[in-house]
C-alpha positions in Angstrom: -9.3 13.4 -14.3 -5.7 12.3 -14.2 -5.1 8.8 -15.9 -4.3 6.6 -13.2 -1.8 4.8 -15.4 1.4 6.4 -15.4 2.8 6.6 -19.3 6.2 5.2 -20.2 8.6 7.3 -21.6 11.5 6.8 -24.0 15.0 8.9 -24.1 13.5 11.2 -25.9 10.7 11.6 -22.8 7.9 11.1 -25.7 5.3 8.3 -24.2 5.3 5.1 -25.6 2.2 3.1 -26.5 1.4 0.7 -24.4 -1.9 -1.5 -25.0 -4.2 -1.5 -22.2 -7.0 -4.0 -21.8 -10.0 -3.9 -19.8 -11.5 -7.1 -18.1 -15.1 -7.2 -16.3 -15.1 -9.1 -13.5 -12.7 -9.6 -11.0 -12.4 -13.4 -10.3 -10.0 -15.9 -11.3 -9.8 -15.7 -14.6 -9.8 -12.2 -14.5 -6.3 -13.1 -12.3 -4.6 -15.4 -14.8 -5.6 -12.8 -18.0 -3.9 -10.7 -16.3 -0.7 -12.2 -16.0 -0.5 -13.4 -19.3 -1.3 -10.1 -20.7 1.6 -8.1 -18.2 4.0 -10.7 -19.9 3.2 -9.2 -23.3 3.7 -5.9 -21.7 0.2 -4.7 -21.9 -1.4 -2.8 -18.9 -5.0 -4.5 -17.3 -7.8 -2.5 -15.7 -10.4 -4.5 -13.7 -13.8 -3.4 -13.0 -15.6 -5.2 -9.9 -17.3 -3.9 -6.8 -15.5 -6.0 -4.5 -12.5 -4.8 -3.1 -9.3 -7.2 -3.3 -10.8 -9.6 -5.7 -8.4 -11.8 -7.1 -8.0 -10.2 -10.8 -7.6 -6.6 -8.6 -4.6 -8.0 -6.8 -3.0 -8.7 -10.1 -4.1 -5.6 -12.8 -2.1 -2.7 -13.0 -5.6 -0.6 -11.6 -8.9 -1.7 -10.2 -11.9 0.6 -10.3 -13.7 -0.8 -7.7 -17.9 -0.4 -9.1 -20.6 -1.7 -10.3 -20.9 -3.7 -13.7 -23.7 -1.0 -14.4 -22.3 2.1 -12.9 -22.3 4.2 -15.8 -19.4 6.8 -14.5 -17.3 3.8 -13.8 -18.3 2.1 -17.6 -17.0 5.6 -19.0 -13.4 5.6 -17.1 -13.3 1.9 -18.1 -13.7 3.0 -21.8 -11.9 6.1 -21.8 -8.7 4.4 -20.2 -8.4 0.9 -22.1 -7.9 0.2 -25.6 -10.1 -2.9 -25.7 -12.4 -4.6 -23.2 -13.2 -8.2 -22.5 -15.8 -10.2 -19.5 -14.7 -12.6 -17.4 -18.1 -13.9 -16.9 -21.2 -14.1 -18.8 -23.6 -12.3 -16.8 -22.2 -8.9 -17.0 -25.2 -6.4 -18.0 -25.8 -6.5 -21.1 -26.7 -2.5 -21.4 -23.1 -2.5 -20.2 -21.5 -4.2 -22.9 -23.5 -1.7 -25.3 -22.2 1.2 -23.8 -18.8 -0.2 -23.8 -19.0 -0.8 -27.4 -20.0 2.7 -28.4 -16.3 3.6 -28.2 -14.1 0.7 -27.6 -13.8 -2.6 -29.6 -15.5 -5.3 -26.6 -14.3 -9.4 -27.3 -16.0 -11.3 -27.2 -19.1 -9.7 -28.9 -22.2 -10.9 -30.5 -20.6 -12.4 -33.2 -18.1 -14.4 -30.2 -15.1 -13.0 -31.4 -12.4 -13.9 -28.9 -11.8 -17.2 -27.0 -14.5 -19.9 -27.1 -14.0 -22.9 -25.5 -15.9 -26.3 -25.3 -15.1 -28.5 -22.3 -15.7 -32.7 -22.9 -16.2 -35.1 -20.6 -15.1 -39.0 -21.4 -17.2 -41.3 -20.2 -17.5 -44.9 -19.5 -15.8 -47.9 -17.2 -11.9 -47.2 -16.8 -10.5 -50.6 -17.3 -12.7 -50.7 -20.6 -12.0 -48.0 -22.9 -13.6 -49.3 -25.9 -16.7 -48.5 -24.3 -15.5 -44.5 -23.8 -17.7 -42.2 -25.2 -17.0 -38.3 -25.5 -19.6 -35.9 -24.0 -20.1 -32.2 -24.9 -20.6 -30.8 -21.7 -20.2 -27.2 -22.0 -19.3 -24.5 -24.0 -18.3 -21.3 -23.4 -17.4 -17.5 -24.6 -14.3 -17.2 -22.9 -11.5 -19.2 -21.8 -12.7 -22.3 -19.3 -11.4 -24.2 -16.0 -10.8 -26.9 -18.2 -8.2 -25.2 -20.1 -5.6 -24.0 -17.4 -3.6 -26.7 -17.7 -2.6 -25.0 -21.4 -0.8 -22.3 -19.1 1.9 -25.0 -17.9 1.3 -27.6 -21.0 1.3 -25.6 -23.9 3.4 -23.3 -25.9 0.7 -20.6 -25.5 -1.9 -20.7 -22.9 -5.7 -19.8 -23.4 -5.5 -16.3 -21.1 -2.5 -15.3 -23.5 -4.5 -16.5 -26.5 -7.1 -14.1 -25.6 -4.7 -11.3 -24.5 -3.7 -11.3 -28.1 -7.1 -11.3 -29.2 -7.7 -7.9 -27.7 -4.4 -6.4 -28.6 -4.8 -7.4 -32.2 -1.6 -9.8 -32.3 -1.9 -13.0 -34.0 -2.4 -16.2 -32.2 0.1 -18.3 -30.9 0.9 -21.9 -31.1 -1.0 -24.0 -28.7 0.4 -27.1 -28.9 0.8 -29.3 -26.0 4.7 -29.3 -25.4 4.2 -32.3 -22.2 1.0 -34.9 -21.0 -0.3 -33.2 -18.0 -3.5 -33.6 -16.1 -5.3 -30.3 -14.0 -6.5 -30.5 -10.2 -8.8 -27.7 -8.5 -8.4 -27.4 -5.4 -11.0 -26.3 -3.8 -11.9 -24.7 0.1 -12.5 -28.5 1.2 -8.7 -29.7 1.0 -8.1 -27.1 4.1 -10.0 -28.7 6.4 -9.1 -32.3 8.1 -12.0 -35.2 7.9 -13.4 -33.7 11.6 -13.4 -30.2 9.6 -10.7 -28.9 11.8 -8.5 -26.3 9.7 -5.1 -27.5 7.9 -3.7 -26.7 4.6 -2.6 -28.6 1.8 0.9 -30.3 2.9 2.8 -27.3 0.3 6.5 -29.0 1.0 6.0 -32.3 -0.1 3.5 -31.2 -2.8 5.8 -28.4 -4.2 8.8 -31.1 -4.5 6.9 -33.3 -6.8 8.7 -33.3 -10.2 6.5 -31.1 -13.1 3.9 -30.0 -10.5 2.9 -26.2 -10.7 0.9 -24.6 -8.0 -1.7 -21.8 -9.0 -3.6 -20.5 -5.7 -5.9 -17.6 -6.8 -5.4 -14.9 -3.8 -8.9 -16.0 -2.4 -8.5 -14.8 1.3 -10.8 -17.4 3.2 -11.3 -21.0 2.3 -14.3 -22.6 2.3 -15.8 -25.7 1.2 -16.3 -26.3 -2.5 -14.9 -23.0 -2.8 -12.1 -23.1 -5.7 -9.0 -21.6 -4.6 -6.8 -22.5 -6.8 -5.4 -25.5 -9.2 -3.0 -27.9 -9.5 -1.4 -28.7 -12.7 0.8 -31.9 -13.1 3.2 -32.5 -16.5 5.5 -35.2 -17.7 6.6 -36.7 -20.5 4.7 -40.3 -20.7 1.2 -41.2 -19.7 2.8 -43.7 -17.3 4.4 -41.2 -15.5 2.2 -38.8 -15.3 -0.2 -41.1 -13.8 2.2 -42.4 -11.0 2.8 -38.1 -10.4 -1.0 -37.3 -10.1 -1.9 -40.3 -7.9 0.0 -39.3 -5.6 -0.6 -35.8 -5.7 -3.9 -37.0 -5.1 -3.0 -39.2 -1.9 -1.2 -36.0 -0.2 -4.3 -33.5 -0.9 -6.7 -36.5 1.0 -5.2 -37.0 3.8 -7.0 -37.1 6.4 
């Protein structure tokens, strides 16, 4: 079988390596792993049974299967240098096969990108009653931790695209304040639950907003489509941004 990846060539016509990753699952995440890996110049196969997922529309090549279709497991394998999930529930008996023959983050041994999201709690116009909450953690990188792709010098999907391709890890600083909105399915209906999208123009001409829909084809209520993420350079500010970021998404 022909490698569905075409090989780059230098002037000499002599292919060059190019590191190719493999992700399981096809959602989101899946999408924004992508991207961050394409900028490194690395190559991304998906494997997901549904066709036009979102991390499809964005990989270099989709086989379209499922997690525990062993034929599709081996091209997977035989085509990608290392593999990665994009969920926790892939089949486990799946992971194991992938691991015969290609190195699979994160592993048993969570190699890769963990994250723990934290929730503050407590009155608003009291902060010295706030306390911080563990509220989940997780083997790969989180909702919580998109805003790193507009906020930080390195994002968490290019953290773990350098994970797989052996490259050291990047700085992950926070370069501006900045606060993340999802928006999900609900924000494209009106109050009477007749459709309308989000009002793009004036939202888009907000200073230090950036717009990250997901490719999802149909909205639907509590549905996440896509996120918001809103950065400046004082607390102050950033507040005034995101309240009335919030005020044009509730409109009625």
């Amino acid at each position: 079988m022909p490698d569905p990846l075409v090989h780059r060539m230098d002037v000499n016509h002599n292919p060059i390596k190019i590191i190719t990753i493999g992700v399981m699952g096809g959602g989101q995440l899946g999408r924004m792993l992508a991207h961050a890996a394409q900028r490194l110049g690395m190559r991304v196969v998906v494997l997901d049974p549904q066709l036009e997922c979102p991390a499809a529309q964005a990989a270099d090549h989709h086989i379209q299967a499922a997690y525990d279709d062993n034929d599709a497991l081996d091209e997977l394998a035989r085509i990608c240098d290392a593999i990665t999930t994009e969920f926790e529930n892939v089949p486990a008996p799946s992971l194991l096969r992938l691991a015969q023959s290609k190195p699979v983050r994160p592993s048993a041994k969570a190699e890769g990108v963990l994250c723990l999201e934290f929730f503050v709690v407590g009155q608003m116009d009291d902060p010295s009653g706030w306390r911080l909450l563990a509220n989940e953690m997780a083997p790969r990188p989180h909702n919580s931790g998109h805003v790193t792709i507009d906020a930080c010098a390195v994002s968490q999907f290019e953290q773990q695209a350098r994970v797989l391709a052996g490259l050291p890890m990047g700085d992950c600083e926070a370069k501006s304040k900045a606060c993340l909105l999802n928006l999900l399915g609900d924000h494209w209906f009106d109050q009477q639950g007749r459709w309308r999208e989000p009002d793009w123009q004036r939202l888009l001409a907000i200073e230090g907003l950036h717009l990250h829909l997901y490719g999802k084809r149909q909205a639907k209520p509590g549905r996440k489509m896509g996120h918001i993420s809103v950065c400046a350079t004082s607390q102050s500010t950033l507040d005034e941004r995101v309240a009335y970021v919030i005020s044009l998404l509730e409109r009625s």
